[in-house]
C-alpha positions as CSV (number, residue, x, y, z in Angstrom):
1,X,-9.4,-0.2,11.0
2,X,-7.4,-3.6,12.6
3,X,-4.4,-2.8,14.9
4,X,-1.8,-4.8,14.4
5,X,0.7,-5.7,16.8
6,X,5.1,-5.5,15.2
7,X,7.7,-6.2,16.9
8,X,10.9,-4.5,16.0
9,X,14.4,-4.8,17.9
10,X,14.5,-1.7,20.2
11,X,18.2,-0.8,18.2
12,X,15.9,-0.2,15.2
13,X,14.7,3.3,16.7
14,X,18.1,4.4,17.2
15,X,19.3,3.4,13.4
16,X,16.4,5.2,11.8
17,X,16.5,7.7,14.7
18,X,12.8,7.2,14.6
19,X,10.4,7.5,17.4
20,X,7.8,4.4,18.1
21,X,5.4,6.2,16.1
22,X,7.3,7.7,13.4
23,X,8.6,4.1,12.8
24,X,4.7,2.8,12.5
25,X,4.2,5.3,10.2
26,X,7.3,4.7,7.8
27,X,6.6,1.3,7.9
28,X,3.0,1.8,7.2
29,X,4.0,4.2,4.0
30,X,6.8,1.7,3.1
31,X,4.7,-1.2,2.8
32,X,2.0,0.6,0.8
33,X,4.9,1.8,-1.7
34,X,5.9,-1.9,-1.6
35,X,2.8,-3.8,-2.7
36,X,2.0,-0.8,-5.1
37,X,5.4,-1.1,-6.9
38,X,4.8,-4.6,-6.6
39,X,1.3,-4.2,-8.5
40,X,-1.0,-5.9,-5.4
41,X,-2.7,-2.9,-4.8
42,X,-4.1,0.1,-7.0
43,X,-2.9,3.7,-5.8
44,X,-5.8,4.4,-4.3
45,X,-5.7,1.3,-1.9
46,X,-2.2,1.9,-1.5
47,X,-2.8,5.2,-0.4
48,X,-5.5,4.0,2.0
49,X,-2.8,1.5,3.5
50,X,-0.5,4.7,4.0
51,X,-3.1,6.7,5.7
52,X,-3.3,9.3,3.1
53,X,-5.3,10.6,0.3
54,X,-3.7,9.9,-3.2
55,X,-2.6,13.2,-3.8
56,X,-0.5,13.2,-0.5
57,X,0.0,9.4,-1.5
58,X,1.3,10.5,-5.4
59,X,3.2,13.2,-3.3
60,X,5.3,10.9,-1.4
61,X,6.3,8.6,-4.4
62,X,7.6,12.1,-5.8
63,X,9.5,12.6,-3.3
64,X,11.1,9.3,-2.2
65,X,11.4,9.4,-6.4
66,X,9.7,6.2,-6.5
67,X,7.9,5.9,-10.1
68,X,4.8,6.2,-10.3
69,X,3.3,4.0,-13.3
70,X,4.1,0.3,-12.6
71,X,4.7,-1.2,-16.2
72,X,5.7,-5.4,-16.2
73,X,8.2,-6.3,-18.6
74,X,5.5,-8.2,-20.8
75,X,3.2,-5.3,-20.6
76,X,6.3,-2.8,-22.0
77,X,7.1,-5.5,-25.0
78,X,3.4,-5.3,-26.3
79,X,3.1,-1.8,-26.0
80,X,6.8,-1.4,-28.1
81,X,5.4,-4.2,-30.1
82,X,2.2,-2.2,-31.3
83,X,3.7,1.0,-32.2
């Protein structure tokens, strides 16, 4: 795994009331629910990118109540179209 050196304005700790490493972690989970949602990354990389398994991964979407199936608007229309 690459480390990879953020830096975030010291007021951000106090606004989130995060510690340093609490904050990595959100915005390690954040930005693996991102590109997901996004459709750049299956949920098993996305999980990967969060540090957890899927289960935990398909856990945390549940509870941040973040959907879970990533459908595109053209994807949706042929699948209406065809029933």
């Amino acid at each position: 795994m690459t480390d990879l050196p953020v830096s975030v304005p010291e007021s951000l700790f106090g606004s989130l009331r995060k510690t340093p490493n609490e904050l990595a972690k959100e915005m390690r989970i954040a930005s693996a629910i991102h590109w997901y949602q996004q459709g750049l990354l299956s949920m098993g990389r996305a999980a990967e990118a969060a540090g957890m398994d899927r289960p935990a991964f398909l856990a945390e979407l549940a509870r941040r109540k973040v959907d879970v199936f990533v459908v595109d608007d053209e994807d949706l229309e042929r699948e209406l179209k065809g029933v």
